[in-house]
C-alpha positions as a printed NumPy array, in Angstrom:
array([[ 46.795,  17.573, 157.999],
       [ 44.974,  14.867, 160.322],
       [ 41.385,  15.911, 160.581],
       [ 40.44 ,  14.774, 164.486],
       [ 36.901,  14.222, 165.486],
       [ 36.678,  14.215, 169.157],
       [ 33.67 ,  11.997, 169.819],
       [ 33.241,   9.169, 172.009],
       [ 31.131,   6.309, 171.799],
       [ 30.106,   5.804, 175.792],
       [ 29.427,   2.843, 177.859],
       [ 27.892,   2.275, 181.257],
       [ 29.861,   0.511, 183.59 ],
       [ 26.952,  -1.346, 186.026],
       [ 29.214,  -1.658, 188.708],
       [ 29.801,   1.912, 189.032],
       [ 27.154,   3.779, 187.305],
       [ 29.748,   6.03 , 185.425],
       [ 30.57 ,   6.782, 181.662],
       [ 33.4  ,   5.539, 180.143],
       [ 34.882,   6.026, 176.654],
       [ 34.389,   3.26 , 174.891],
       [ 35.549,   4.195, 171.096],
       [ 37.877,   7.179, 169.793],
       [ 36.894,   8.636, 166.781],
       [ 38.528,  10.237, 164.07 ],
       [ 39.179,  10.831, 159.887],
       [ 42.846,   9.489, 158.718],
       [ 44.898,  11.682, 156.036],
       [ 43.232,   9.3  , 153.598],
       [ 39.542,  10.238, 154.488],
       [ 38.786,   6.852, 155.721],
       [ 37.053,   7.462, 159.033],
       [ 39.172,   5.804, 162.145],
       [ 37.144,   3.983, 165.288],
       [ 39.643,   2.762, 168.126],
       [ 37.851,   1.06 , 171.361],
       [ 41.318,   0.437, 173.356],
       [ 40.948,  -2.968, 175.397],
       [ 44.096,  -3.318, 177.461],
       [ 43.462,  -6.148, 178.825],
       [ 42.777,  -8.57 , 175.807],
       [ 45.502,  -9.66 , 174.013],
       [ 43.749, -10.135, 170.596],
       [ 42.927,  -6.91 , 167.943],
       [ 39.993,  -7.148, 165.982],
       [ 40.644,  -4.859, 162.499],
       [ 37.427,  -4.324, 160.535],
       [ 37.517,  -2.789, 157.099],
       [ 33.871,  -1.838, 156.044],
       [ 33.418,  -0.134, 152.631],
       [ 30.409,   0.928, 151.09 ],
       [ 30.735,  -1.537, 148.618],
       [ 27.824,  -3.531, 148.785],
       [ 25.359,  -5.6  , 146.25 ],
       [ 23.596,  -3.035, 146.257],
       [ 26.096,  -1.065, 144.043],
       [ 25.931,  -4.179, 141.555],
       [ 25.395,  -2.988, 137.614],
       [ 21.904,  -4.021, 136.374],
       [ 23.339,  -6.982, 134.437],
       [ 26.25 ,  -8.561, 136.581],
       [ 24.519,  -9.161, 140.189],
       [ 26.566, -10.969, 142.393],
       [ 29.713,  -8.769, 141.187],
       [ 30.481,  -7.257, 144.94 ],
       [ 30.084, -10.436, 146.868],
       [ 32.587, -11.472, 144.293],
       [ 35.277,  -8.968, 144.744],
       [ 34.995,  -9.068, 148.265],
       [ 35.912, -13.026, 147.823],
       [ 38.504, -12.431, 146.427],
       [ 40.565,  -9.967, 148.186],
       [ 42.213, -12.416, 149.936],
       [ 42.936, -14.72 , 147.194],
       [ 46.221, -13.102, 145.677],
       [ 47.758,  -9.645, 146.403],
       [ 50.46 ,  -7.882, 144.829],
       [ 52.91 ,  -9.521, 147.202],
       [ 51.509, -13.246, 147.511],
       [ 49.299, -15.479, 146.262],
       [ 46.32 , -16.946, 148.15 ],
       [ 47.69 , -19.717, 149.448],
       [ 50.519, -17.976, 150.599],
       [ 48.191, -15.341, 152.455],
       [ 46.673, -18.269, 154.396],
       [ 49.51 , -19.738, 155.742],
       [ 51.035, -15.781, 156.731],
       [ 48.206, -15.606, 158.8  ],
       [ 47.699, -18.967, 160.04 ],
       [ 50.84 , -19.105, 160.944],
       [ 50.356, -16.818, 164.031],
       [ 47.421, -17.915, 164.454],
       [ 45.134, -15.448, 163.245],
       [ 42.577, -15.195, 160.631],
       [ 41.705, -12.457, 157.569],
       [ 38.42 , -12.669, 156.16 ],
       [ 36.479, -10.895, 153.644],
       [ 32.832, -10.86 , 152.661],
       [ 30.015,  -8.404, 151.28 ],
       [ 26.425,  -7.676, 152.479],
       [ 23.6  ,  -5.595, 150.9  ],
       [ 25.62 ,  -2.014, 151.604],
       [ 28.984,  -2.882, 152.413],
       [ 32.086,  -4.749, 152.18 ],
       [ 34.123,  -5.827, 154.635],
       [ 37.762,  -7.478, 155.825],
       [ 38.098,  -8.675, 159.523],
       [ 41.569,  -9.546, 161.062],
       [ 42.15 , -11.064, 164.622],
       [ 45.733, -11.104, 165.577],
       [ 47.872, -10.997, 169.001],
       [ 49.004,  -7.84 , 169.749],
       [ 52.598,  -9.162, 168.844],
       [ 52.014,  -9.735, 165.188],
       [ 50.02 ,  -6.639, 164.045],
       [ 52.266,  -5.203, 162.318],
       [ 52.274,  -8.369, 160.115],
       [ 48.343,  -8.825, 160.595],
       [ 48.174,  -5.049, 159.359],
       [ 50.582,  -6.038, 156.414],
       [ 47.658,  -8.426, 154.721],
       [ 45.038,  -6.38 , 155.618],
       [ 46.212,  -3.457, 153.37 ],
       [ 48.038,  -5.961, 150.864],
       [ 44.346,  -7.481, 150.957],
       [ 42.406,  -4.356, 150.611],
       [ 44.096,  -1.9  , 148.405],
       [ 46.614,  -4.348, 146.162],
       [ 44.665,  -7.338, 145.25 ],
       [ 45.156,  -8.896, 142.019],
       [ 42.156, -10.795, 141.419],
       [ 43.71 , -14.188, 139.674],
       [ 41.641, -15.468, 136.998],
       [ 42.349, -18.942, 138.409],
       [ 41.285, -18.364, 141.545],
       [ 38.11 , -16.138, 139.976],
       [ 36.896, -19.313, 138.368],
       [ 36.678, -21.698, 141.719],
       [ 35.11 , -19.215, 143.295],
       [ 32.617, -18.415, 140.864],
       [ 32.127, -22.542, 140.62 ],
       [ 31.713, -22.549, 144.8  ],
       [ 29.206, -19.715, 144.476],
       [ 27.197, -21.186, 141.569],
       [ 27.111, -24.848, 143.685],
       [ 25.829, -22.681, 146.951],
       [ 23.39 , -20.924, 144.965],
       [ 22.697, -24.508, 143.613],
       [ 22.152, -26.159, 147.278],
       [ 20.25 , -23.113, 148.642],
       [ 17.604, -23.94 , 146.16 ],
       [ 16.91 , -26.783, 148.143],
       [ 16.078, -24.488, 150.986],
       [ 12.635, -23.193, 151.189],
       [ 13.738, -20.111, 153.648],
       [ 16.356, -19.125, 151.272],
       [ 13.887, -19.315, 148.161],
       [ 11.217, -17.908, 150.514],
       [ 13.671, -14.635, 151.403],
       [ 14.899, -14.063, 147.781],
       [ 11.143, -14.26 , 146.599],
       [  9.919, -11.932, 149.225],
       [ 12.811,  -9.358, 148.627],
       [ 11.919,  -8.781, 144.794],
       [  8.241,  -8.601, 146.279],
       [  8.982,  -5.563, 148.948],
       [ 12.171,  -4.019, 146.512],
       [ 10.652,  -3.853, 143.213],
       [ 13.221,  -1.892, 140.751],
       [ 15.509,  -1.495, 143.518],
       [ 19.337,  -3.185, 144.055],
       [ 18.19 ,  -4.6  , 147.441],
       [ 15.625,  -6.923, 145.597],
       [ 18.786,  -8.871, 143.803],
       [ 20.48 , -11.454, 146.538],
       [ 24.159, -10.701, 147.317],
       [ 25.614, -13.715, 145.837],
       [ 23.676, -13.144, 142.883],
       [ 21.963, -15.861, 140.79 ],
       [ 23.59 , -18.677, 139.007],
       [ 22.846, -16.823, 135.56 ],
       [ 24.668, -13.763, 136.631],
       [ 27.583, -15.088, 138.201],
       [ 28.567, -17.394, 135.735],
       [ 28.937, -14.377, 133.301],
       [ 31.154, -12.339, 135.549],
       [ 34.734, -11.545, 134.088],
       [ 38.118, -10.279, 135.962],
       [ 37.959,  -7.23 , 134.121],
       [ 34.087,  -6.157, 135.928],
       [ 35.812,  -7.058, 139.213],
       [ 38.862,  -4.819, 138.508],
       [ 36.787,  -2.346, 138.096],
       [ 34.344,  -2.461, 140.805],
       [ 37.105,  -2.779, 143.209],
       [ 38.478,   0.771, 141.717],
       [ 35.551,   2.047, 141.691],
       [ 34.317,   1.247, 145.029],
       [ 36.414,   0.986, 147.451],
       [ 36.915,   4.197, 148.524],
       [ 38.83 ,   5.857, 151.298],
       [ 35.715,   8.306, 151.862],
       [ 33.312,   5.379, 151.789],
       [ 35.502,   3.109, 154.407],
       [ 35.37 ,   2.75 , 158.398],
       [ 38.041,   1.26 , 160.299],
       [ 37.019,  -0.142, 163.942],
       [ 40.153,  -1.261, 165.882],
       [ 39.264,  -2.994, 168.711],
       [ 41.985,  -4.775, 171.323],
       [ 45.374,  -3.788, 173.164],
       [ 46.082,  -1.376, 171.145],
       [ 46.552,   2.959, 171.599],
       [ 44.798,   5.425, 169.484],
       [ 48.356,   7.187, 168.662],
       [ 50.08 ,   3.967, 168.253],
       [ 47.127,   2.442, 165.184],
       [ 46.67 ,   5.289, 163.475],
       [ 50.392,   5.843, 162.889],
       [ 50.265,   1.895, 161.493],
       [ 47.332,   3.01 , 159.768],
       [ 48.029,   6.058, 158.28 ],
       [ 51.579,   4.788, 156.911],
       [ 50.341,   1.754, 155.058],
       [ 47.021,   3.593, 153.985],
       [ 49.005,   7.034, 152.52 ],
       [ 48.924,   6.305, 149.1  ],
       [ 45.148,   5.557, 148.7  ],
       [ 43.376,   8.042, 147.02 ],
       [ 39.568,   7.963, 145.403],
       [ 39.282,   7.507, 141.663],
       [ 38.207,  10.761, 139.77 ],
       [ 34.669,  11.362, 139.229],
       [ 31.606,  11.682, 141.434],
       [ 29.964,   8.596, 143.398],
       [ 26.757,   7.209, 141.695],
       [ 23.621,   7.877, 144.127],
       [ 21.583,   5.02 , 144.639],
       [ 17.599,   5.711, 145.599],
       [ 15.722,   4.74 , 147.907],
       [ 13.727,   1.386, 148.301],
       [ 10.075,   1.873, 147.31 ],
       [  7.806,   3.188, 150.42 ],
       [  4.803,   1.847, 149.026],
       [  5.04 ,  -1.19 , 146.805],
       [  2.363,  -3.464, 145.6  ],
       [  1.126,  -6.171, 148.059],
       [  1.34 ,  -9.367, 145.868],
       [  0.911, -12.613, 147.247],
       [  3.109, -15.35 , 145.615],
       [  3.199, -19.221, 146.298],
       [  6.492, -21.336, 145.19 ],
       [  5.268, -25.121, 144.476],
       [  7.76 , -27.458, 146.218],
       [  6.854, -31.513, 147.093],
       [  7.411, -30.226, 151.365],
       [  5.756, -31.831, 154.75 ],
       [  5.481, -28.276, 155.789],
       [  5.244, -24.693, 154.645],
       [  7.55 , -21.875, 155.044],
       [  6.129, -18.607, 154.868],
       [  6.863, -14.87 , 154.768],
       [  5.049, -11.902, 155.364],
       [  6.802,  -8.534, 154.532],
       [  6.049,  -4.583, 154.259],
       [  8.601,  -1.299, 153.885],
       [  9.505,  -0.108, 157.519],
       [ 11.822,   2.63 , 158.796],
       [ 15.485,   2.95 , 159.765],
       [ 17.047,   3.608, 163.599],
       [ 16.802,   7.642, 162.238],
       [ 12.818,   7.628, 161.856],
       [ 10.71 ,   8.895, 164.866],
       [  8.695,   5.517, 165.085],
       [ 11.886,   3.381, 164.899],
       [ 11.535,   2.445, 168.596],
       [  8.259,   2.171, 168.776],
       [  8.266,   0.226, 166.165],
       [ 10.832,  -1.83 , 167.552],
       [  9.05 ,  -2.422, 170.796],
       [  5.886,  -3.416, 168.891],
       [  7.66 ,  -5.71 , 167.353],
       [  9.449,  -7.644, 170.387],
       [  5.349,  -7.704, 171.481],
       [  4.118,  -9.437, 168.301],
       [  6.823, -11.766, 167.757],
       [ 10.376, -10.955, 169.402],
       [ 10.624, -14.174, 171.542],
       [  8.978, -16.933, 173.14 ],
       [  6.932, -14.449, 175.122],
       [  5.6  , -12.727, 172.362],
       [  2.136, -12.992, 171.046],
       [  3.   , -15.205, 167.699],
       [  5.31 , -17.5  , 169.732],
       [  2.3  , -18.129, 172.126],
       [ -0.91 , -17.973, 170.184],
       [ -0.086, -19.781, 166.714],
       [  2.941, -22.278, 168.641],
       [  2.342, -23.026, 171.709],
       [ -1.848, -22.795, 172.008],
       [ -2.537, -23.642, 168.656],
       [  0.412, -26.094, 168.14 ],
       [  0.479, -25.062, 164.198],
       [  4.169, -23.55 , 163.981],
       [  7.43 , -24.704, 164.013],
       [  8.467, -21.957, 164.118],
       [  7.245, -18.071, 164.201],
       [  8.642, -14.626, 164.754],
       [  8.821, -11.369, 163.595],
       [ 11.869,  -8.934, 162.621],
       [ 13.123,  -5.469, 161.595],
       [ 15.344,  -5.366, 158.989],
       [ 17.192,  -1.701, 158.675],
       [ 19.508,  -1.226, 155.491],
       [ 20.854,   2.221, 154.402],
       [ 18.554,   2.126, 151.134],
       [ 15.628,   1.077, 153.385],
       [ 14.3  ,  -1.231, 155.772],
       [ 11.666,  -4.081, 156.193],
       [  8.951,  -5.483, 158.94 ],
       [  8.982,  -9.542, 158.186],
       [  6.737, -12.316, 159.933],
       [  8.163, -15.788, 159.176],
       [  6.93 , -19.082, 160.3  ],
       [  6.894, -22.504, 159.421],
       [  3.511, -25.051, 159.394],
       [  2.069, -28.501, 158.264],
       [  0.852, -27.962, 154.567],
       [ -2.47 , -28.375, 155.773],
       [ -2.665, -25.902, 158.768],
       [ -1.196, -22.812, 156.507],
       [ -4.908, -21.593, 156.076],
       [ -5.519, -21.291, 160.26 ],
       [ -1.791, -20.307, 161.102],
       [ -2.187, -17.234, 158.114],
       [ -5.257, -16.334, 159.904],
       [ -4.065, -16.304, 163.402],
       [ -0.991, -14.373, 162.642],
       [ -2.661, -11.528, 160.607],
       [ -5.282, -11.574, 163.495],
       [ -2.527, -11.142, 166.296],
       [ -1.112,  -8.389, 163.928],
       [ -4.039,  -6.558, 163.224],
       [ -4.864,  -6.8  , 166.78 ],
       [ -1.324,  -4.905, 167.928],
       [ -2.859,  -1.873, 166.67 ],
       [ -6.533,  -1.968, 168.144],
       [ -5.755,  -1.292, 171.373],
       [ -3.013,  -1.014, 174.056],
       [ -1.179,  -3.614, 175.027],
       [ -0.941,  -4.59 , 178.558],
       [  1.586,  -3.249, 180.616],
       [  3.219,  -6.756, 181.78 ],
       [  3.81 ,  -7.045, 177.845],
       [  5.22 ,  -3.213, 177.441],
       [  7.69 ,  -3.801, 180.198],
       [  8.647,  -7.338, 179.955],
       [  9.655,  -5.937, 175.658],
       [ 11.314,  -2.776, 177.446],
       [ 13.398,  -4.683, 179.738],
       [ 14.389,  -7.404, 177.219],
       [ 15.639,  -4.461, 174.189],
       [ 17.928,  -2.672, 176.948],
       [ 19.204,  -5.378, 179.389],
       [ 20.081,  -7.862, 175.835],
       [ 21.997,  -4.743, 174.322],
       [ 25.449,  -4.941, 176.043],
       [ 25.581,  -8.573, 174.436],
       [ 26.185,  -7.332, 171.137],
       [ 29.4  ,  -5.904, 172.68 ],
       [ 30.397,  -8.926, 174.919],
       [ 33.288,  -9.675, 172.657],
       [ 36.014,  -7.548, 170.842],
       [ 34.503,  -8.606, 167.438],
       [ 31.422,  -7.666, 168.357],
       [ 32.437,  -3.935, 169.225],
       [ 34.023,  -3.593, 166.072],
       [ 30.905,  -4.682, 163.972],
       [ 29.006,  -2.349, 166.199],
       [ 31.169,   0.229, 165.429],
       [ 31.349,  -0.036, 161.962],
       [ 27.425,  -0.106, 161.828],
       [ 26.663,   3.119, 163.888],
       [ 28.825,   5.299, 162.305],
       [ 27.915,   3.7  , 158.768],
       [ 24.558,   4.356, 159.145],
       [ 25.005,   7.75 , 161.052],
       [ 23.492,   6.86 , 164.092],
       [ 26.11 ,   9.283, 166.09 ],
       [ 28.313,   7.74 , 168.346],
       [ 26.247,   8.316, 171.931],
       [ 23.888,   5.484, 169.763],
       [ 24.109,   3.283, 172.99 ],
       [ 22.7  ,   5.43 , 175.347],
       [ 20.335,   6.723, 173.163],
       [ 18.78 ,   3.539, 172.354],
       [ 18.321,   2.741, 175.805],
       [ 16.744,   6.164, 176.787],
       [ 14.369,   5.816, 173.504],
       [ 13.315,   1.982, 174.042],
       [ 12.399,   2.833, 177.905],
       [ 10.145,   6.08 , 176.734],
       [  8.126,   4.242, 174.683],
       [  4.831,   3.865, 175.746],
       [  1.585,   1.815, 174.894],
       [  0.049,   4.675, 172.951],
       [  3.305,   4.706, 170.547],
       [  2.957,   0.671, 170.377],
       [ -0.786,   1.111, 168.967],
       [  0.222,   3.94 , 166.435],
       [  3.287,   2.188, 165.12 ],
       [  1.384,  -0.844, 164.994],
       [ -1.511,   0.454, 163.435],
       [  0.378,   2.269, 160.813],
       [  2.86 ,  -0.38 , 160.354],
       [  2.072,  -4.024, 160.936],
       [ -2.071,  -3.663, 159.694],
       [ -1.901,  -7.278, 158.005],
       [ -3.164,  -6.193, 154.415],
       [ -0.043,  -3.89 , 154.106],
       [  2.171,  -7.031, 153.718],
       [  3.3  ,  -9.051, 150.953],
       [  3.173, -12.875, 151.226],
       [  5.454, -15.91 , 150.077],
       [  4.369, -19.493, 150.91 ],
       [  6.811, -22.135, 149.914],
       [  5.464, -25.532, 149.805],
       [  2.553, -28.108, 148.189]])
């Protein structure tokens, strides 16, 4: 029997000031969990498949195995090769795409409304019926090993990988996704067969369907193609939490550079922890945009940055405060000690209200952007009810950002951006 959830994600129209249902919500006979976000009149549907199925499921000794599976779902199925899956789709002028992150998997189709049935078709062919041919296994594992290759060339992408085993220690999340040249290299059909039974899961999948399309009319597509699909016996394996409270180490990669990149990292909190806002408003303040404190003290009074900002980084497993900038070799000394002073200054005292406001007003107003285009609703989507952030997420973040106040800036700040907290990774002479 068809379990319905009657939630609604809900969106402000600024013309009128009223709610609207943005997103119908409910689970499919197959337990996959069903997000529809009806948009009449655009003629394209944007289907994204997001499984927990992530890197950070990798075994121990085979990292890289989920960014290879996901590869490959759309390299052969049951009923076509690869090749003959890219010129299905092409041919109406869509596209079908797969890739993996830290926590998830995912497929995207875009399609007209007139072929969906067809764009549906590869998407379950794709998902639930790939064959994984060894030919194909082998070029991609030689295109990952070259971009692992190149990105060694790339001081931010040595810089990130270093700082992640820095802040993760013992955890999944400090392996990258693609995995290392090593590990990938050693990878066999037979892991990826099995990770792909293992993992992908009806229970551990969200559908967001976003486009012309009715609530009744996708989930009877859905549910047809998707009947069959059960999960594999046995119980899920738990993964743990990041480390709260790892060591601060300070690491330096030698590399013959004109300038330095460098990172700066701690442990943070997900959207679900009290200080997330806070936090997040703090963080616009130190070193969101070109009005922030970084952007303006160490760039454009000092002149010793390139470039400098700060981030949160929320993940299901955990989540990460980062300051990254980039410097002459011989100005990292003064640009280190500007930016831990700005940072240790965030949580000394208030910040001014023309700061508190101007970071207020930039978090809400920029928010409807990440739902300016059908693809970005349907990542959206995927993300809030992934990371159970409960579907009235939207108007929730706007109420929390504009409550925030300067005493919650200097206790979040205090607590969570206090310089000697964070790891460090210089890359450069």
């Amino acid at each position: 029997m068809l379990a319905v959830v009657p939630l609604l994600l809900v969106g402000t129209l600024p013309s009128a000031g009223v709610a609207v249902p943005l997103a119908h919500r409910e689970v499919l006979p197959s337990g996959a969990r069903l997000l529809v976000a009806p948009r009449p009149a655009i003629p394209i549907v944007v289907v994204r498949v997001y499984v927990r199925a992530g890197s950070v499921f990798d075994p121990p000794d085979a990292a890289g195995l989920a960014n290879l599976t996901a590869e490959l779902l759309t390299r052969g199925t049951a009923a076509r090769t690869g090749p003959e899956l890219d010129r299905a789709i092409e041919f109406v002028g869509g596209t079908l795409e797969s890739d993996a992150g830290r926590d998830g998997s995912t497929l995207t189709l875009a399609v007209l409304k007139k072929d969906l049935d067809l764009g549906l078709d590869l998407l379950v062919e794709a998902l639930l019926r790939p064959t994984f041919p060894e030919d194909e296994l082998r070029r991609k594992v030689s295109d990952i090993e070259a971009a692992i290759q190149r990105s060694e060339e790339n001081p931010e992408a040595v810089g990130g990988r270093a700082l992640a085993r820095l802040l993760y220690p013992g955890h999944p999340y400090a392996q990258p996704v693609t995995g290392t040249a090593q590990s990938v290299g050693k990878l066999t059909r037979e892991q990826v067969v099995s990770f792909h039974r293992d993992r992908y899961r009806p229970g551990a999948t969200v559908i967001a369907v976003v486009g012309d399309v009715g609530v009744d009319e996708i989930r009877l597509a859905l549910s047809r193609r998707l009947s069959g699909w059960t999960a594999p016996a046995g119980q899920d394996a738990p993964i743990p939490m990041a480390p709260s409270s790892p060591p601060v180490v300070a690491e330096t990669i030698s590399r013959e550079l004109t300038q330095a990149t460098i990172y700066l990292g701690r442990p943070a909190v997900r959207q679900d922890h009290p200080d997330y806002f806070p936090l997040l408003v703090a963080n616009y303040i130190l070193g969101g945009g070109s009005a922030s404190r970084l952007y303006t003290r160490v760039r454009e009074d000092a002149g010793l940055a390139y470039a400098v900002g700060s981030a949160l980084s929320p993940g299901r497993y955990g989540a990460a405060c980062t300051v990254s900038l980039q410097t002459r070799v011989d100005g990292v000394a003064e640009a280190l000690r500007l930016v831990k002073g700005e940072m240790a200054a965030m949580g000394r005292a208030p910040v001014e209200e023309r700061e508190l406001e101007l970071a207020k007003s930039y978090l809400i107003g920029s928010f409807p952007l990440r739902l300016d285009t059908s693809s970005k609703v349907a990542e959206t989507l995927t993300a809030i009810e992934e990371y159970d952030l409960g579907l009235d997420y939207p108007d929730r973040f706007k109420q929390a950002v504009a409550g925030v106040t300067r005493a919650d800036v200097e206790r979040v700040a205090a607590r969570y951006l206090d310089p000697a907290t964070f790891s460090s990774v210089i890359v450069g002479k």
